[in-house]
ZAMARGU-4260 file (C-alpha; in steps of 0.2 Angstrom, whole numbers, plus 5000, padded with zeros to 4 digits):
<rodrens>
0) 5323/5457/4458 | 5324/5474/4451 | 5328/5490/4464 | 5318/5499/4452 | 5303/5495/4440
5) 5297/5505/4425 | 5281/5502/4419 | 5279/5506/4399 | 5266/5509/4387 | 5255/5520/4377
10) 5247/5537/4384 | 5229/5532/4389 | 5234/5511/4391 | 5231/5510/4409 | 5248/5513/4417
15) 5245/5524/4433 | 5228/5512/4438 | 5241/5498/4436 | 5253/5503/4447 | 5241/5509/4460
20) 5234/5494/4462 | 5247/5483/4462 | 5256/5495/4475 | 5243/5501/4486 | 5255/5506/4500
25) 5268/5515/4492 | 5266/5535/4490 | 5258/5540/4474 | 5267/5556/4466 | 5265/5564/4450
30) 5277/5573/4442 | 5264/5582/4431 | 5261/5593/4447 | 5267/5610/4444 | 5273/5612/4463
35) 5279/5594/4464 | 5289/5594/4450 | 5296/5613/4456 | 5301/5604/4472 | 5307/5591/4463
40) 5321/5600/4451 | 5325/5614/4465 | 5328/5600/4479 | 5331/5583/4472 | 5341/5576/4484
45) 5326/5583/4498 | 5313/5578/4487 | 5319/5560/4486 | 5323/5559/4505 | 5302/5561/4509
50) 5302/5542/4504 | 5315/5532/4512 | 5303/5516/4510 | 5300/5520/4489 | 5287/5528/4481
55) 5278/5528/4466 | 5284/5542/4453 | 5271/5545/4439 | 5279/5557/4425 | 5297/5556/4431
60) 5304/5562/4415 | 5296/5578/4417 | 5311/5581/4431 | 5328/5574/4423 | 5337/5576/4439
65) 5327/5565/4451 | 5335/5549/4439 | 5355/5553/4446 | 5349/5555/4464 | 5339/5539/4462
70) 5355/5531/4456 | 5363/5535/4474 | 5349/5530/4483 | 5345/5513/4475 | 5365/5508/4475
75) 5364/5510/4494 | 5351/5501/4497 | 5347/5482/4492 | 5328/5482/4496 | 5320/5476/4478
80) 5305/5487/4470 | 5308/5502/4481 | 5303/5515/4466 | 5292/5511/4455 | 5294/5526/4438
85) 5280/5529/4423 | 5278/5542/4413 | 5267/5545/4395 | 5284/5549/4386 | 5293/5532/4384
90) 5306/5540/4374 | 5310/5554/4386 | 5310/5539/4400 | 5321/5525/4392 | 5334/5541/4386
95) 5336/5544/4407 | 5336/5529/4413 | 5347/5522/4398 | 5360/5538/4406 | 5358/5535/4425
100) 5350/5519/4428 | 5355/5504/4417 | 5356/5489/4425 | 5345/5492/4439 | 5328/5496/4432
105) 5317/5480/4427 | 5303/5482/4412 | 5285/5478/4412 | 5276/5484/4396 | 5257/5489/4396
110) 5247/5487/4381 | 5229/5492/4379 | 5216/5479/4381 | 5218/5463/4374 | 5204/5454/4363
115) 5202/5443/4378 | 5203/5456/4392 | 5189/5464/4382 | 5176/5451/4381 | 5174/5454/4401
120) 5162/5470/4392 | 5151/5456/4383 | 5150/5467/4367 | 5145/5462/4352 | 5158/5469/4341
125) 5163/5460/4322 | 5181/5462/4318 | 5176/5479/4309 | 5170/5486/4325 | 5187/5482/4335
130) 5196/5490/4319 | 5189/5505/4323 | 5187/5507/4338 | 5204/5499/4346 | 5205/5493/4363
135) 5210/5508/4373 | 5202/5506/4390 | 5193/5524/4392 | 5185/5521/4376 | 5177/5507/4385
140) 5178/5512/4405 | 5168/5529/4400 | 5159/5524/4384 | 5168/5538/4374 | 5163/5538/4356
145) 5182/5534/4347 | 5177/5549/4334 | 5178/5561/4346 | 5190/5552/4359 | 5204/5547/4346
150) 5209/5563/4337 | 5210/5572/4354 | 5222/5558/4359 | 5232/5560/4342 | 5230/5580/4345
155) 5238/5577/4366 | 5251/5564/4360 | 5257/5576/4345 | 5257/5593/4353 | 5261/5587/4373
160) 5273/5570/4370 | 5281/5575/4353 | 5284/5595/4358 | 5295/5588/4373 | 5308/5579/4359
165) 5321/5593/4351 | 5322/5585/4336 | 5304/5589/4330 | 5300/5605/4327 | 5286/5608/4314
170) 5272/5600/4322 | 5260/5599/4307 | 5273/5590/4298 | 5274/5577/4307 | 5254/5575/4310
175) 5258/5574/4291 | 5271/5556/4292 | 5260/5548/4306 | 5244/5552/4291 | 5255/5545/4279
180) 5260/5531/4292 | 5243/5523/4294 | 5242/5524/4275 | 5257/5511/4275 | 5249/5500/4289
185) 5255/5482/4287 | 5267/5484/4270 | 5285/5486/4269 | 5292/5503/4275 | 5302/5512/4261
190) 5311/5527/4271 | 5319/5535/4253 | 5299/5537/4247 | 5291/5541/4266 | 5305/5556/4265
195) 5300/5562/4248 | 5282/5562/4252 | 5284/5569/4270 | 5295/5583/4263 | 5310/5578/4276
200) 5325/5569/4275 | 5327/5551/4278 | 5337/5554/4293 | 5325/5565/4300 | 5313/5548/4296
205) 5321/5538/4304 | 5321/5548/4320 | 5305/5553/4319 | 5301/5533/4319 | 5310/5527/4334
210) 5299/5540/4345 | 5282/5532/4338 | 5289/5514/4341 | 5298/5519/4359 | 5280/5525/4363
215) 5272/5509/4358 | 5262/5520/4342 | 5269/5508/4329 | 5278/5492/4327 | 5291/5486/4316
220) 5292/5470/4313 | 5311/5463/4304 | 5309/5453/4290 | 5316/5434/4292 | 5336/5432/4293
225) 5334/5414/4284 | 5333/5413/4265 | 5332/5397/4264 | 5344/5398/4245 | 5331/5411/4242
230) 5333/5430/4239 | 5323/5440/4253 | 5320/5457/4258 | 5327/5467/4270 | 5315/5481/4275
235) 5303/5478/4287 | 5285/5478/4289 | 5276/5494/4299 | 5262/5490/4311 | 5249/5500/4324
240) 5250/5494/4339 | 5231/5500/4340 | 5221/5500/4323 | 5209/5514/4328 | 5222/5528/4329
245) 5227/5522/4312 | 5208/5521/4308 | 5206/5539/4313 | 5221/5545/4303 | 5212/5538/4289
250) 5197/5545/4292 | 5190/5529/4297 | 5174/5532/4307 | 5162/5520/4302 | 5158/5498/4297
255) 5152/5505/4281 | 5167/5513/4278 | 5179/5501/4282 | 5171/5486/4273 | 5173/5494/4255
260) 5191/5503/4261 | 5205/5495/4251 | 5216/5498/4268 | 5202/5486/4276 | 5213/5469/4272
265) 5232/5478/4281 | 5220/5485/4295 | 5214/5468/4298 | 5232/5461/4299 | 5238/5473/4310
270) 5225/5468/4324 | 5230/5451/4321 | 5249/5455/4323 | 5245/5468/4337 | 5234/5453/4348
275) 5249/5441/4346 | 5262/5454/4354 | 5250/5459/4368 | 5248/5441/4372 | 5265/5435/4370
280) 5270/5452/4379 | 5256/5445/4392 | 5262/5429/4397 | 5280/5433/4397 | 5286/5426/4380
285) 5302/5429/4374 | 5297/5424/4357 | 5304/5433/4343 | 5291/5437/4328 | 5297/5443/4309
290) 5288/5442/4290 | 5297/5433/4275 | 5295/5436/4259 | 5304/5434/4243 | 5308/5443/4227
295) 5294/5433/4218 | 5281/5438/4232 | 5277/5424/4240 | 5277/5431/4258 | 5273/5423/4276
300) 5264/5436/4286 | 5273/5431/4303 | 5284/5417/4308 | 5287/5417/4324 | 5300/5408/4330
305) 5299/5394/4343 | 5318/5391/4345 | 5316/5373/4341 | 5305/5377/4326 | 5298/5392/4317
310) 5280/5391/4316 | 5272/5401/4299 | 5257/5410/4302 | 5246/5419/4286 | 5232/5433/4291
315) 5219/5435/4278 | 5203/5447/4280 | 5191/5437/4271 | 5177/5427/4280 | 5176/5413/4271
320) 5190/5399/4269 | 5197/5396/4252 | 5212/5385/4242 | 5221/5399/4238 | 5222/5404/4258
325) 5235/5391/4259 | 5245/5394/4243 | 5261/5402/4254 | 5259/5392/4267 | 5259/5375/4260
330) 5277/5383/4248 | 5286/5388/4262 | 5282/5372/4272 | 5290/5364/4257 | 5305/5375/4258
335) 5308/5375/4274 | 5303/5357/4281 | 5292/5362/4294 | 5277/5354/4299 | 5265/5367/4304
340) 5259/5380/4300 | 5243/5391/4305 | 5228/5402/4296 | 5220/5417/4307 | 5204/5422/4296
345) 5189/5433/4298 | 5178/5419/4298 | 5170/5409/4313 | 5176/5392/4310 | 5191/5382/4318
350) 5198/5368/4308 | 5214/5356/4308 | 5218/5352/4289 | 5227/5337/4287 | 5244/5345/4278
355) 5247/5351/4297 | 5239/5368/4295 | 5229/5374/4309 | 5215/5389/4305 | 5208/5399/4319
360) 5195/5412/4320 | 5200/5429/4322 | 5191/5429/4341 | 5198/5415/4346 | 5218/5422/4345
365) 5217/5423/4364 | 5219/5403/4361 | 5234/5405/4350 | 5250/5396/4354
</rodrens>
């Protein structure tokens, strides 16, 4: 057992209600308190010593200094789980606990709902309607309208989360790469022509990425290291963790407008591919996940690798079941010599197809193994 145990996630995903469920009888403190956190840099070391049993310590990285003290104080001590840290800047939180606390600090990562945690609301929502509005939990806690509720949330995350990182300085810029972003939503990420268009180097890119992906705003997903005698590519494959901020950034706001959108079928793939994280995140898998595709084109949406196999998976936006569905799958089974492979449609109906492919619904990927 941990000493230590940082809870992760996106701003709004439920974090602080987690931790003060789970541990009811630990002090609650948040560091977003102006006084607290005035006690807390002025008097670490005092601060600290108000909790010789633990505590729970909500926005830590807002007070650097507390992560050296609490280094000390969980080295002389062997009780497991004594603090608990969170904080709505992942990046600011891993870089101070990377410095002072490696190798004492255990990882849970919070997601927004799931598609099965949400069914609890009995909504009747299509695949569209989850597009758009995401799975955030005040969206559904408070029945906030996602037009409204999302851009203030893109607005709080840009000016309160990105402002706190020295390396971004022209705010409206980057507003500008995460619009561009959500325009790139389940394709491969060129960095040379994201840098053109952004106006920024691709250094500066590639910075300005790993804070979205540390904060759990997008995810890259690697293409396959197996090429099978074939030649593959190399970049990988951008993703929203949740598609209604990518949504919003597109100006996304209604069914209408997303059914006729041409972004509609990589909007579609990225809730497919951001359900399958939650849940593997969920029940503890250590499965690894990646694309393949080759210089022809023929590309496996996900293949996720089951260490004694590696199961493809192909997402497709369309509602009814055709051939032409199967067409990658059924070459890279050939390929490779695996046995199955799996179809997740926006269709209703489950079936077993005798080559050893398996399609599922998009609402049942709760059942997905």
């Amino acid at each position: 057992m941990f000493k230590v145990v940082a809870i992760t996630g996106p701003r709004q995903s439920g974090k602080t209600t987690l931790v003060k469920v789970a541990f009811p009888n630990k002090p609650y403190i948040t560091l977003e308190n102006p006084d607290t956190r005035r006690f807390s840099i002025d008097d670490p070391r005092g601060f600290l010593l108000q909790f010789p049993e633990g505590a729970i310590l909500d926005e830590i990285q807002r007070s650097p200094l507390l992560f050296s003290y609490l280094q000390e104080i969980v080295d002389n001590n062997t009780m497991p789980g004594q603090f608990v840290l969170t904080g709505s800047n992942n990046f600011l939180l891993n870089e101070q606990i990377n410095q002072s606390l490696a190798g004492r600090v255990g990882f849970l990562n919070l997601f927004p709902f799931s598609l099965a945690e949400i069914k609890a609301y009995d909504l009747p929502y299509s695949e569209n309607d989850y597009i758009i509005n995401g799975f955030y939990p005040p969206v559904y806690d408070q029945n906030i309208s996602i037009k409204e509720w999302m851009p203030s949330y893109i607005r709080t995350y840009i000016e309160r989360d990105v402002r706190q990182i020295k390396n971004v300085t022209d705010l409206l810029v980057f507003e500008k790469f995460m619009r561009l972003l959500a325009g790139r939503a389940a394709q491969e990420l060129n960095y040379t022509s994201l840098a053109v268009e952004v106006g920024v180097d691709v250094k500066t890119i590639q910075s300005w990425l790993s804070i979205l992906v540390s904060n759990f705003i997008v995810y890259l997903l690697p293409p396959f290291y197996k090429n099978y005698n074939k030649t593959v590519v190399k970049r990988p494959k951008l993703f929203f963790y949740d598609t209604s901020l990518a949504c919003s950034l597109l100006g996304i706001h209604k069914v209408e407008h997303l059914q006729s959108h041409p972004l509609r079928g990589p909007l579609f793939e990225c809730l497919v591919v951001s359900e399958i994280i939650k849940q593997k995140n969920n029940s503890g898998s250590t499965e690894s996940l990646y694309f393949w595709r080759d210089k022809t084109g023929r590309e496996i949406d996900l293949v996720i690798d089951k260490t004694t196999s590696f199961i493809p998976l192909e997402i497709k936006s369309g509602k009814t079941i055709h051939d032409d569905f199967f067409k990658n799958l059924r070459y890279w089974l050939k390929l490779t010599g695996e046995k199955q492979g799996k179809l997740i449609y926006a269709g209703a109906e489950n079936q077993k197809r005798s080559e050893g492919i398996e399609v599922i619904s998009w609402g049942e990927i709760s059942l997905f193994d």
